[in-house]
C-alpha positions as CSV (number, residue, x, y, z in Angstrom):
1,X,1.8,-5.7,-8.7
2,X,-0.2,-2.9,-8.6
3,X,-3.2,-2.1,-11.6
4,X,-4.5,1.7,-11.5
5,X,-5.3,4.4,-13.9
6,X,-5.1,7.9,-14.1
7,X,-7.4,10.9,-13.7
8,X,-7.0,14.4,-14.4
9,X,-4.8,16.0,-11.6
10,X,-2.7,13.6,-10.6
11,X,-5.7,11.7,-8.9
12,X,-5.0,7.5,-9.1
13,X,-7.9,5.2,-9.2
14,X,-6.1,1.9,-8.1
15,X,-8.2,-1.2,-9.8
16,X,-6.1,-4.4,-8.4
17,X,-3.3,-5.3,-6.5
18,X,-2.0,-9.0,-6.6
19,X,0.4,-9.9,-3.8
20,X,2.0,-13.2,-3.3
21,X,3.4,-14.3,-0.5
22,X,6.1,-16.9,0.8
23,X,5.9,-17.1,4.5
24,X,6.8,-21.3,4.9
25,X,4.1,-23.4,5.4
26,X,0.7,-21.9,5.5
27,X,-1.2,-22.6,8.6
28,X,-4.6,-20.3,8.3
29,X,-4.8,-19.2,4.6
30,X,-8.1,-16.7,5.4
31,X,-5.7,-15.5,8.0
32,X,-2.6,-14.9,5.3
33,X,-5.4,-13.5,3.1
34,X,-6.6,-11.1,5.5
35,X,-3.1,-10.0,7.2
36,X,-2.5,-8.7,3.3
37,X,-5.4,-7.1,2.4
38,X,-4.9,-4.7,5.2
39,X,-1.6,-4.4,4.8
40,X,-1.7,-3.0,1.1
41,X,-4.7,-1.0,1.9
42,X,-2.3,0.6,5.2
43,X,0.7,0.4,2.7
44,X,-1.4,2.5,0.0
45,X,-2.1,5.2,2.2
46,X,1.0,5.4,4.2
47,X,2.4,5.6,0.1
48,X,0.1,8.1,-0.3
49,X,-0.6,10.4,2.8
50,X,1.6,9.0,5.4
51,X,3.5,11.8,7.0
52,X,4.2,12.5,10.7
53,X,5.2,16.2,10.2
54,X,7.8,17.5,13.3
55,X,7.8,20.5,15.1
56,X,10.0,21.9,17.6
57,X,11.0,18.3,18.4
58,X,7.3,16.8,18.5
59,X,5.3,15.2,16.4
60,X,2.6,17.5,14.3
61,X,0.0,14.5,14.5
62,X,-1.2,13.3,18.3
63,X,-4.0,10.9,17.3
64,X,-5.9,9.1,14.1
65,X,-8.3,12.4,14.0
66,X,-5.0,14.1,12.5
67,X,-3.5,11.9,10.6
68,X,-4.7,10.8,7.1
69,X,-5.7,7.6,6.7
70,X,-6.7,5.9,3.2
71,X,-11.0,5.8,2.5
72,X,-13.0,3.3,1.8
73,X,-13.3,4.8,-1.8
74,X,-9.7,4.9,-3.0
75,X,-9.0,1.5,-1.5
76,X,-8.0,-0.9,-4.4
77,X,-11.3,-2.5,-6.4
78,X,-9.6,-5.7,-6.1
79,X,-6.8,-7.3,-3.9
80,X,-5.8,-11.1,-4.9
81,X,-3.3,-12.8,-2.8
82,X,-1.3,-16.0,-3.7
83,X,0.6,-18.3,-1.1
84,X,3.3,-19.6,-1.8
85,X,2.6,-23.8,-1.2
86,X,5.7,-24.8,1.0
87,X,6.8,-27.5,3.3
88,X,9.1,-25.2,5.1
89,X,8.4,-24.2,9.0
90,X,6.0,-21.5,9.3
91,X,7.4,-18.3,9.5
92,X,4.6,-15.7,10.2
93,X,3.3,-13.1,8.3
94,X,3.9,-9.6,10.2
95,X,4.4,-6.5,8.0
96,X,4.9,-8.7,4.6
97,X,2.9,-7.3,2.6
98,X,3.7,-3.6,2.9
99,X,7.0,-2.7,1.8
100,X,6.5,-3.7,-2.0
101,X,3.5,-1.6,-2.0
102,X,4.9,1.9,-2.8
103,X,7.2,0.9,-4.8
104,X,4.6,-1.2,-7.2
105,X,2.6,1.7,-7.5
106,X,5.4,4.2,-8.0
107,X,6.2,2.0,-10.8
108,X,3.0,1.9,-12.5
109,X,2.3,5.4,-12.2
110,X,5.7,6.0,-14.0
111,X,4.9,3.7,-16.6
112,X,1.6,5.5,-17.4
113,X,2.5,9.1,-16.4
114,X,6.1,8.8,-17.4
115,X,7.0,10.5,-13.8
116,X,9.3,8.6,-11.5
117,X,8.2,9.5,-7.9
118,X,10.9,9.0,-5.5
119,X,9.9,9.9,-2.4
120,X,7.2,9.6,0.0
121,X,4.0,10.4,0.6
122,X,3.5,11.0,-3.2
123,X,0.9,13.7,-2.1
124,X,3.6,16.0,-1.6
125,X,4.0,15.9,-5.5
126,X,0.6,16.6,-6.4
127,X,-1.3,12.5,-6.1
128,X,-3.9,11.6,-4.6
129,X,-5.7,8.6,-4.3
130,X,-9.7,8.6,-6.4
């Protein structure tokens, strides 16, 4: 779930995002913990910015210096993560926590701005991340 607001110009101030997660049982909870924090702040800005433009069959971006990456100051005020209590085998967390990301946001954005965004990076319609 994703909590934000909205600026002037399409700019998103994102307050919260609460994740919860159901990877078996839980072996190193900070670990969980941390593994989705960074994976809704990556998830944010790939939703965001994330764009590997191609040209003449290569990539427009060679390095991090050219590719836009999310700031310390549009990252979400808050990020609580809830695990799942299970007896089940440990599964492992990988790339859990990002694919509910943009879709979460897209959501609350259209329920505040009534504008459904349906494609990625939302920059390319006008939002940006405050």
């Amino acid at each position: 779930m994703v909590e934000l607001s909205i600026e002037p110009s399409r700019r998103v101030i994102v307050h919260a995002v609460t994740s919860v997660v159901d990877c078996g049982q839980p072996v190193n909870l900070l670990g969980i913990e941390a593994q989705v924090e960074g994976g809704v702040v990556d998830a944010l800005g790939t939703a965001f910015y994330g764009e590997v433009p191609i040209a003449n069959g290569r990539a427009g971006v060679a390095n991090f210096d050219t590719y836009r990456l999310i700031r310390h100051r549009e990252a979400p005020r808050r990020i609580d993560v809830f695990v799942v209590p299970s007896r089940r085998s440990p599964t492992g967390m990988g790339e859990i926590p990002l694919p509910p990301v943009a879709p979460a946001a897209a959501n609350a954005i259209a329920a505040l701005a009534g504008t459904r965004l349906r494609q990625t990076p939302f920059s390319r319609d006008g939002w940006s991340l405050a």
